[in-house]
KEGULUM-268683 format. One record per residue (C-alpha): residue number from 1; residue in three letters; x, y, z. Coordinates in steps of 0.001 Angstrom, whole numbers, plus 524288, in hexadecimal, padded with zeros to 5 digits. Example, Ala and Ser with C-alpha at 12.3 -4.5 7.8 and 13.67 -1.06 7.14 Angstrom:
2
nr: 1&rest: Ala&px: 8300C&py: 7EE6C&pz: 81E78
nr: 2&rest: Ser&px: 83566&py: 7FBDC&pz: 81BE4
//
This chain:
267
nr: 1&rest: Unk&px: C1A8E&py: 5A76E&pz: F8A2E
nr: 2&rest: Unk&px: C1E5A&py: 59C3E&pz: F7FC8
nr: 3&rest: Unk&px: C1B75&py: 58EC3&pz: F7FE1
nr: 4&rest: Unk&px: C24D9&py: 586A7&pz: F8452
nr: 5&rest: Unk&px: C1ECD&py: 57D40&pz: F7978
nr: 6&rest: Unk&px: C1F81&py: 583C8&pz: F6D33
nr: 7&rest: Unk&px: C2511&py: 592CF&pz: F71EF
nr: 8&rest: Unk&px: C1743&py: 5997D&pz: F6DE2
nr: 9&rest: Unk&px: C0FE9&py: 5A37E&pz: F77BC
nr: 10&rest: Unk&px: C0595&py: 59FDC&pz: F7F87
nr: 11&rest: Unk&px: BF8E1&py: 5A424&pz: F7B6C
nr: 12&rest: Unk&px: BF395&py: 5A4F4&pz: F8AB1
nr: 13&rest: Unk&px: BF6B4&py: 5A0F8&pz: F9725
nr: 14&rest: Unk&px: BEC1F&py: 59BD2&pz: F9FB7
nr: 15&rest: Unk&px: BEBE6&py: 5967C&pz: FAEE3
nr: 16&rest: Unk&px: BECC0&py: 588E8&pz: FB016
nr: 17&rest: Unk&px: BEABF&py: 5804F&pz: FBC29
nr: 18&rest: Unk&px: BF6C4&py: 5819E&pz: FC0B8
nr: 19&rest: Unk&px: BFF5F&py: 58C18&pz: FB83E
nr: 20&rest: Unk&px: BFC12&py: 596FE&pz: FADBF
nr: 21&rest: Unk&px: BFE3A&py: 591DC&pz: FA0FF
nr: 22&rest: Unk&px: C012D&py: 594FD&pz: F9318
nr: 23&rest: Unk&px: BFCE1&py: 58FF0&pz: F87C2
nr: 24&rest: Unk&px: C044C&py: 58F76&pz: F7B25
nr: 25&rest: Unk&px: BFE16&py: 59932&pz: F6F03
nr: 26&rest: Unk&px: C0338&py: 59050&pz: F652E
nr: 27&rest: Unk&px: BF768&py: 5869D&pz: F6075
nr: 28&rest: Unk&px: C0240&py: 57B7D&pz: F5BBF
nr: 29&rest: Unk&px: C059C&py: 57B21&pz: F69F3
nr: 30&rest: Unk&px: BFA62&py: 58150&pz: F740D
nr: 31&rest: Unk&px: C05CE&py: 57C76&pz: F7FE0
nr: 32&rest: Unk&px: C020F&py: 58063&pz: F8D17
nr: 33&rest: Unk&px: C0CE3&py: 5840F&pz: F9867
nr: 34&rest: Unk&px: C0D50&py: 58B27&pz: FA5A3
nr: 35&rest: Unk&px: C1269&py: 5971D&pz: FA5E0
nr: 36&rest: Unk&px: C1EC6&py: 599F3&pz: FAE34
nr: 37&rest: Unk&px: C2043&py: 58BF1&pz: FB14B
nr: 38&rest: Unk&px: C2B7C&py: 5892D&pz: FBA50
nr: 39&rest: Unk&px: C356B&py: 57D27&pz: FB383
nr: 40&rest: Unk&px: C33B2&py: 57551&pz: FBF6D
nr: 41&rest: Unk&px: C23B9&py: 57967&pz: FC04C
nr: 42&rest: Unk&px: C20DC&py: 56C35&pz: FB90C
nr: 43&rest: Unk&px: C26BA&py: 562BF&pz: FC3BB
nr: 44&rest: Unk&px: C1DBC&py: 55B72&pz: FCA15
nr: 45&rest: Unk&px: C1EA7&py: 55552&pz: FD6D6
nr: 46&rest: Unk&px: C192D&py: 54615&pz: FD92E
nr: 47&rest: Unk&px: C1167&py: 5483F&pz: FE750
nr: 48&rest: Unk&px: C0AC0&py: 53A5F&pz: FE7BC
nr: 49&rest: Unk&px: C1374&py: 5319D&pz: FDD1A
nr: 50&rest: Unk&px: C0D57&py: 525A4&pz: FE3AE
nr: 51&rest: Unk&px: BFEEF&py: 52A6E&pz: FE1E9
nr: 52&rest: Unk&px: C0397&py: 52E96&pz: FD3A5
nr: 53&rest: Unk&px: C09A9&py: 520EA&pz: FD0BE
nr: 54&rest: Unk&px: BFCB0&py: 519A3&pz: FD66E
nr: 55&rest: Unk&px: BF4EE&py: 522F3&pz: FCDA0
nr: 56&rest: Unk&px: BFC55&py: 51F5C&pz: FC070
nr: 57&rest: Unk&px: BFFB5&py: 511EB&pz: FC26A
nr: 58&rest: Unk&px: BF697&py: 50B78&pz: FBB18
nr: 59&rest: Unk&px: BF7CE&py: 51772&pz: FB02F
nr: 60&rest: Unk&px: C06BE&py: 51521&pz: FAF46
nr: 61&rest: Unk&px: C0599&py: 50695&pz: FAD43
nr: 62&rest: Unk&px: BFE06&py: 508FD&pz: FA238
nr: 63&rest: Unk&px: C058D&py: 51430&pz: F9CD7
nr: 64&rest: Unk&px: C11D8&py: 50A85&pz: F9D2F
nr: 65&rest: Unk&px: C0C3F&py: 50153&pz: F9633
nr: 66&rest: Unk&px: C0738&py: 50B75&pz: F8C7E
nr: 67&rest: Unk&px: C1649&py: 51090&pz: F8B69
nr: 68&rest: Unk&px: C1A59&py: 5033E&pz: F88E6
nr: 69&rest: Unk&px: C0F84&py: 5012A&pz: F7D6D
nr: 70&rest: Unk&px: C1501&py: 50BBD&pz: F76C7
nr: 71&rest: Unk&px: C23EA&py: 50853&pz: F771C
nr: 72&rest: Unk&px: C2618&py: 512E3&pz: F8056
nr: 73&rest: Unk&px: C2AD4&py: 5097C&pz: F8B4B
nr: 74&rest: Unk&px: C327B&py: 4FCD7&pz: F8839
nr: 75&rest: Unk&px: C3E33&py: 4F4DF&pz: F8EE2
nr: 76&rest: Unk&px: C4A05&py: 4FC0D&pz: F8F1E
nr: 77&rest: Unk&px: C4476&py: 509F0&pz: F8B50
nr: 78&rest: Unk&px: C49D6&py: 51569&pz: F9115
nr: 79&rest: Unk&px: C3E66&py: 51D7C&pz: F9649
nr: 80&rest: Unk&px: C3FB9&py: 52C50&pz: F995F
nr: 81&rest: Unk&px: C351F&py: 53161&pz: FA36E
nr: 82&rest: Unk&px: C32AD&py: 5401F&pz: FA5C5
nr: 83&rest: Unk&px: C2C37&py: 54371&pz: FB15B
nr: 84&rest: Unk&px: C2B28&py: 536C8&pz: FB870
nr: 85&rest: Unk&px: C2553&py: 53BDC&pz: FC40B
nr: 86&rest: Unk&px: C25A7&py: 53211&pz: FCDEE
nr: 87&rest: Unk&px: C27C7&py: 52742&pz: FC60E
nr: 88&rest: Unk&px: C1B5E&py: 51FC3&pz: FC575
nr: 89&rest: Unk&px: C1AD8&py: 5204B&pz: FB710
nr: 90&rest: Unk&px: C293D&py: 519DD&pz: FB588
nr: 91&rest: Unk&px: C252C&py: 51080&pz: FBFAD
nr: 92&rest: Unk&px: C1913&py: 50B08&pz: FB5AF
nr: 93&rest: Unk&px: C22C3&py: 50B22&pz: FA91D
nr: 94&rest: Unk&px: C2DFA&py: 5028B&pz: FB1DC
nr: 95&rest: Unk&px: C240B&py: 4F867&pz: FB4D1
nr: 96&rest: Unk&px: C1F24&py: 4F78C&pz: FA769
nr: 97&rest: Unk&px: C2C31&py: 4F758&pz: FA0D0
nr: 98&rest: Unk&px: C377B&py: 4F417&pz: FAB62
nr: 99&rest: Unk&px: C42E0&py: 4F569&pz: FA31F
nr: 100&rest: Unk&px: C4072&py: 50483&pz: F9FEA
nr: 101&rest: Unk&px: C4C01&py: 50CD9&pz: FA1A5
nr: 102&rest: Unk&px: C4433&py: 5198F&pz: FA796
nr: 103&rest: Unk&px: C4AB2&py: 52777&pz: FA955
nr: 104&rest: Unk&px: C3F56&py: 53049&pz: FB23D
nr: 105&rest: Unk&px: C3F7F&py: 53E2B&pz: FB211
nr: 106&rest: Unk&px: C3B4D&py: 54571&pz: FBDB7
nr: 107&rest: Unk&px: C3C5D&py: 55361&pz: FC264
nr: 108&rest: Unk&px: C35D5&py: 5520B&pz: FCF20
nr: 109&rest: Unk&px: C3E6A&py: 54E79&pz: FDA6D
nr: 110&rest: Unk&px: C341F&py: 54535&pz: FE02E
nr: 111&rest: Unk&px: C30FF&py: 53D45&pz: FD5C7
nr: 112&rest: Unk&px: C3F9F&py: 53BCB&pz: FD090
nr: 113&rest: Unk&px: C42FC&py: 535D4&pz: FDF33
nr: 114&rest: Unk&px: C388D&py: 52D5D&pz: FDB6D
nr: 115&rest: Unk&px: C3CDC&py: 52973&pz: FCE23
nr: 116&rest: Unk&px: C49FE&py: 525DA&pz: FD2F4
nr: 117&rest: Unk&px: C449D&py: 51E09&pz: FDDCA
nr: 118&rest: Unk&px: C3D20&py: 5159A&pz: FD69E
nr: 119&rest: Unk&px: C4AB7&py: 512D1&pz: FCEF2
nr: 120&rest: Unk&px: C47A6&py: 51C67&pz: FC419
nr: 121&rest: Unk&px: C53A2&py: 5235B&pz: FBA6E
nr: 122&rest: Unk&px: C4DD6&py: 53256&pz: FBCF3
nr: 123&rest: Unk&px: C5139&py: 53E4F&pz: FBCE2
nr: 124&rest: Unk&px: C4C59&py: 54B0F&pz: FC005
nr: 125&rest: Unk&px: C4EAE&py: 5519E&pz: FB342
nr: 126&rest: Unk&px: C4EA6&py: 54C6E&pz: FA4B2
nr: 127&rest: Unk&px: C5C49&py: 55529&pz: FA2A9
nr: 128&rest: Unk&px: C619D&py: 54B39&pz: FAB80
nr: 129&rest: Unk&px: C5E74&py: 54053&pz: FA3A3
nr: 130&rest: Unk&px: C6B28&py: 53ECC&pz: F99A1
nr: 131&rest: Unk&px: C69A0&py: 53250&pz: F9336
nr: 132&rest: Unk&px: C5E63&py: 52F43&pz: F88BE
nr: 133&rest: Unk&px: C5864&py: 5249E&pz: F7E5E
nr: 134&rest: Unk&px: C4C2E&py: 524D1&pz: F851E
nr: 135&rest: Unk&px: C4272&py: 51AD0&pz: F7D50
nr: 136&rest: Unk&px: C3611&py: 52249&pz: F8393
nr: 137&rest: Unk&px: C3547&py: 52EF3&pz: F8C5A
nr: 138&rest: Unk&px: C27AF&py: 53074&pz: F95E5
nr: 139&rest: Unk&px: C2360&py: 53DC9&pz: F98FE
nr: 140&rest: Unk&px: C14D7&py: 53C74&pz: F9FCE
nr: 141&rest: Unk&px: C0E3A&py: 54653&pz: FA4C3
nr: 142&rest: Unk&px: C1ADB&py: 54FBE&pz: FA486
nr: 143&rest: Unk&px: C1CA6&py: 55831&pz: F98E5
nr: 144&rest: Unk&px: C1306&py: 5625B&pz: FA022
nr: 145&rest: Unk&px: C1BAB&py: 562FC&pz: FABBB
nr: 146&rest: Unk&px: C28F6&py: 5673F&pz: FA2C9
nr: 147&rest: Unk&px: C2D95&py: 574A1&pz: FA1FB
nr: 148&rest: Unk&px: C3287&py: 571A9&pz: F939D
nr: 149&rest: Unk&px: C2DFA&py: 56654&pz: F8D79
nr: 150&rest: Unk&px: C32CE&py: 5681F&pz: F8203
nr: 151&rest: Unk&px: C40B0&py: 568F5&pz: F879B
nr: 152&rest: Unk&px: C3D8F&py: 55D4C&pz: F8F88
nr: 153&rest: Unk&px: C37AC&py: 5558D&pz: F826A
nr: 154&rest: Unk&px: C44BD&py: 5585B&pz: F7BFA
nr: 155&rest: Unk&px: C4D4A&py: 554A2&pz: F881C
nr: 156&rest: Unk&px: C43CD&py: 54845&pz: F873B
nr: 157&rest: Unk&px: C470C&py: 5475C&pz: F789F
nr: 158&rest: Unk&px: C55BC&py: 548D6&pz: F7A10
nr: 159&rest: Unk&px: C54CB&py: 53BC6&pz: F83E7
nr: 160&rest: Unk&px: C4D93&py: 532B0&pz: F7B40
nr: 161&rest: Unk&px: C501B&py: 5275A&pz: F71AF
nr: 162&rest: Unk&px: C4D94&py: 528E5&pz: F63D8
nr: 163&rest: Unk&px: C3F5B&py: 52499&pz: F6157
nr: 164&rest: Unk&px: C3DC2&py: 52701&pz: F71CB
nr: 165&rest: Unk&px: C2FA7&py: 5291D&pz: F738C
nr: 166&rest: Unk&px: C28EC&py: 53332&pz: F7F27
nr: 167&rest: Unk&px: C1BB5&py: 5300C&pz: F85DD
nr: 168&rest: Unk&px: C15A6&py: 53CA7&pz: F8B34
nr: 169&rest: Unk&px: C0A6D&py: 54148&pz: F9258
nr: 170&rest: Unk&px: C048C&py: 54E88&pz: F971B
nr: 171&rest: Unk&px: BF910&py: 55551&pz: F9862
nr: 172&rest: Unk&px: BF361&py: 55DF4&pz: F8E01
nr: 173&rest: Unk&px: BF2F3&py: 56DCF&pz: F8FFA
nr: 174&rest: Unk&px: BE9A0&py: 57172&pz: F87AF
nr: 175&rest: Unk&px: BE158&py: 565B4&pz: F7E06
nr: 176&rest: Unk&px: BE041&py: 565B8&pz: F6F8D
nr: 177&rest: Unk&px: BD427&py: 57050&pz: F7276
nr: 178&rest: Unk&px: BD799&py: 57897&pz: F7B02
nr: 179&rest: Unk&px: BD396&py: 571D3&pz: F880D
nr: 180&rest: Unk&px: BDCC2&py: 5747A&pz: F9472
nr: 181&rest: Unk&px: BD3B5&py: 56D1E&pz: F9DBC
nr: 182&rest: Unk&px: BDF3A&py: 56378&pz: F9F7B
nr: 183&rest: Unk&px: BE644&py: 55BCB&pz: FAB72
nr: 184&rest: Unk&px: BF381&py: 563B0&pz: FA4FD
nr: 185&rest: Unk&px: BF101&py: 56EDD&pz: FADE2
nr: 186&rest: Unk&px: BEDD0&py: 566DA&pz: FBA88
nr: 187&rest: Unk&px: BFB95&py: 564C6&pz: FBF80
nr: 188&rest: Unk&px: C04AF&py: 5720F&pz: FC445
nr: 189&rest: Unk&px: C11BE&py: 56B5D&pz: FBDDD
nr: 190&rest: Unk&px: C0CA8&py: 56D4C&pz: FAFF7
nr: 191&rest: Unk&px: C1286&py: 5751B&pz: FA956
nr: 192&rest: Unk&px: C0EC8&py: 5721B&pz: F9A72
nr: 193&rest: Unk&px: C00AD&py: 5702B&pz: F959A
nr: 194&rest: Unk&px: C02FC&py: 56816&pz: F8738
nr: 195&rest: Unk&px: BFA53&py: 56AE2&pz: F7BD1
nr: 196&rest: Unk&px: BFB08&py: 55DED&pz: F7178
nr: 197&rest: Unk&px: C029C&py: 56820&pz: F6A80
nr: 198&rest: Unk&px: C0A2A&py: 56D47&pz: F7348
nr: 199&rest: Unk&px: C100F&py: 55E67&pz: F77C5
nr: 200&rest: Unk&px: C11EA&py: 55BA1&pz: F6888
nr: 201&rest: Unk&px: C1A59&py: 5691E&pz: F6854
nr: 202&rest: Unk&px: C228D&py: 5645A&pz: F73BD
nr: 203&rest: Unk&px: C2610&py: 55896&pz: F7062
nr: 204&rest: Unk&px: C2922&py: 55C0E&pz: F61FD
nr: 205&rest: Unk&px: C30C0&py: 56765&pz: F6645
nr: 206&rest: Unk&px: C3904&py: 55C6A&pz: F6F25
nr: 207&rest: Unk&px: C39A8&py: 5579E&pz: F6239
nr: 208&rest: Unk&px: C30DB&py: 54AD9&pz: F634F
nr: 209&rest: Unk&px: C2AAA&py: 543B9&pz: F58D4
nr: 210&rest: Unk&px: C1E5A&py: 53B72&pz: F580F
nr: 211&rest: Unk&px: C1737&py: 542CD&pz: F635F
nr: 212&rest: Unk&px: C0AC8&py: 53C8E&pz: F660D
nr: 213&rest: Unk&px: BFF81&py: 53EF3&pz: F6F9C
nr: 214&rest: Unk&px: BF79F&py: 533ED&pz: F723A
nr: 215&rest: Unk&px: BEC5C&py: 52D93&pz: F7C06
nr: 216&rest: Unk&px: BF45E&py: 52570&pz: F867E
nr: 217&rest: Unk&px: BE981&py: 51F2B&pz: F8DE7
nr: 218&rest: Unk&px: BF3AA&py: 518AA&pz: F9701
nr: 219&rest: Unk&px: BF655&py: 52749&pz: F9CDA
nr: 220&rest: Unk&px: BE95D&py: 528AF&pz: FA0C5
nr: 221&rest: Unk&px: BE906&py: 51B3A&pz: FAACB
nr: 222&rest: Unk&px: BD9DB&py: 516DA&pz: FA612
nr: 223&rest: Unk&px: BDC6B&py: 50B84&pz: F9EB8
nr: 224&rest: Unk&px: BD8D0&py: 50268&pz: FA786
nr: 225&rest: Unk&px: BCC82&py: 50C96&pz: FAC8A
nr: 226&rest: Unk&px: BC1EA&py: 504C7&pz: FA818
nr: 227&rest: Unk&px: BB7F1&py: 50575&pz: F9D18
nr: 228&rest: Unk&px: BB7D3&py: 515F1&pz: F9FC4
nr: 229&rest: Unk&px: BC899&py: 5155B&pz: FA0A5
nr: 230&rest: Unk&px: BC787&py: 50CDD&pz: F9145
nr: 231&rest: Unk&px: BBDD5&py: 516E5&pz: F8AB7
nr: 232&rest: Unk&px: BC765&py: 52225&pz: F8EF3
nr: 233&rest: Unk&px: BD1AF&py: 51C58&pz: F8A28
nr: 234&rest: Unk&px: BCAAD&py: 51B06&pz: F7D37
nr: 235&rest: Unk&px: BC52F&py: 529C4&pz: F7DF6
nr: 236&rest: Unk&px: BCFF0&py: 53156&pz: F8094
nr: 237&rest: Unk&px: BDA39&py: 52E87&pz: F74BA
nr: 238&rest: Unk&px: BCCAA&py: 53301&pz: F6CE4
nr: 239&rest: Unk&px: BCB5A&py: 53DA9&pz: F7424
nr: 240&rest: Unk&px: BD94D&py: 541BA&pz: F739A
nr: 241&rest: Unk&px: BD856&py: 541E1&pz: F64E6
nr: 242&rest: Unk&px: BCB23&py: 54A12&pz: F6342
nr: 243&rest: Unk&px: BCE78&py: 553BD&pz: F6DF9
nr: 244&rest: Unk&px: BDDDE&py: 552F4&pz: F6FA1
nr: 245&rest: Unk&px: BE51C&py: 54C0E&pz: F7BCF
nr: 246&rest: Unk&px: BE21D&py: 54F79&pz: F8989
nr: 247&rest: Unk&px: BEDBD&py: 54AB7&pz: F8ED0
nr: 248&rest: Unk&px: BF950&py: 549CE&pz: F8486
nr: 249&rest: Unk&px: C013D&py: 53C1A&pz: F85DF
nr: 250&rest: Unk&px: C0AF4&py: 53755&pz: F7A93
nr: 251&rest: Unk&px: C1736&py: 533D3&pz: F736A
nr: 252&rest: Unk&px: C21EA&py: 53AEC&pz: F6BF5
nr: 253&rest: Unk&px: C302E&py: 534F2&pz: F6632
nr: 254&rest: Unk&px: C3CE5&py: 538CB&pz: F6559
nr: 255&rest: Unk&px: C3DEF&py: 538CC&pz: F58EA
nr: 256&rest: Unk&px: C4465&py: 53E87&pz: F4CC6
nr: 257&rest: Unk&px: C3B3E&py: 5498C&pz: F44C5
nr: 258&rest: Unk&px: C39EF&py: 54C38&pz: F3717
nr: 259&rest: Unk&px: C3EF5&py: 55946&pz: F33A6
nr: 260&rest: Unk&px: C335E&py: 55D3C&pz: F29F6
nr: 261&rest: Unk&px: C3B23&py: 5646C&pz: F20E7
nr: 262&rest: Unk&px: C424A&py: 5577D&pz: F1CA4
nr: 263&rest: Unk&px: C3A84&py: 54BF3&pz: F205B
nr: 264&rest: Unk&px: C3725&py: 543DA&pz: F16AD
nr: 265&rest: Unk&px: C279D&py: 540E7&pz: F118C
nr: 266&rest: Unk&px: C2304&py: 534AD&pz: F129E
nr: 267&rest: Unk&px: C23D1&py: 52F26&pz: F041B
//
């Protein structure tokens, strides 16, 4: 078997949860992946979308205003969401920013009836979305749930604005030492376990620039959790940097890269 990351061989294959799955040989990468996935196995079906939006509320209100702090959400922008689910998400960004021109992406039948109900542009598949510019592109909690992300990160790509920036979230496969004893393998629809490597590879091979993982508090919905909710928001970027992310959230550009055989040095 080769990764569907960087092409190596796996160097075992173990039983998770829910699937048996491989794990990359190649140390620059460690990517983990169920074996004989099915390219509709990572579709997952909304059961409760109402209990789901009560959960989050309060979390996507402060994610939105997060998104705005960092220019991701303005007046105006064109948004592109991938796996909008049942919307709730969307719903939090159009009250914090009304004029936001939002295209959702949704495979599952379900929640795309929903989408368009509540007056959303979606579709069911990103081939079907032909026009582009997007200022900022959302992917949360999806990239584990795509048959080929890296095909889907270039589609992505091919549909932004120069400078366009991507906000993305997943659980981590395997952390920076080894540990598997993540929520990654606690839903059936995942399909890809990320290494901090392994999401780096992707997204450069997609040909991003600027990747970043970082410690997004507002994903977590504790900031307003009291005196215990404040010192775990100060504890886990610290943590994140002595023991590696448990949860990897960031950004990445469309951007142009340096070829290294001609780029200049800095004088």
């Amino acid at each position: 078997m080769q990764c569907p990351i960087c092409g190596s061989h796996e160097k075992e294959v173990f039983a998770a949860k829910y699937v048996r799955a491989a794990c990359c040989s190649n140390a620059l990468c460690g990517h983990i992946w169920a074996v004989d996935a099915l390219p509709d196995a990572g579709v997952q079906i909304k059961i409760s979308p109402e209990q789901e939006e009560n959960r989050y509320r309060a979390r996507n209100k402060d994610l939105a205003q997060f998104l705005i702090k960092r220019r991701l959400l303005a007046p105006d922008y064109r948004l592109l969401d991938l796996g909008s689910g049942a919307g709730h998400i969307l719903a939090a960004l159009t009250e914090a920013v009304g004029s936001l021109q939002i295209v959702a992406v949704e495979p599952d039948p379900s929640g795309l009836a929903r989408l368009r109900a509540q007056g959303f542009t979606a579709y069911s598949s990103l081939a079907d979305v032909s026009d582009g510019d997007f200022n900022s592109v959302t992917m949360i909690e999806v990239i584990e749930h795509l048959s080929d992300p890296i095909d889907v990160l270039t589609q992505v790509r091919n549909r932004m604005a120069d400078g366009g920036m991507i906000f993305f979230t997943t659980p981590v496969g395997e952390t920076r030492y080894g540990g598997r004893g993540t929520n990654a393998y606690d839903t059936p629809e995942h399909v890809h376990f990320f290494t901090e490597r392994s999401l780096a590879l992707a997204f450069d091979k997609a040909d991003f620039t600027q990747f970043r993982l970082e410690t997004v508090n507002e994903m977590t919905g504790v900031l307003t959790a009291g005196a215990k909710g404040q010192l775990k928001n100060l504890l886990r970027p610290l943590r994140a940097r002595v023991l590696g992310h448990r949860h990897l959230t960031g950004f990445a550009m469309k951007g142009q890269k340096l070829n290294r055989a001609t780029a200049k040095p800095k004088p």
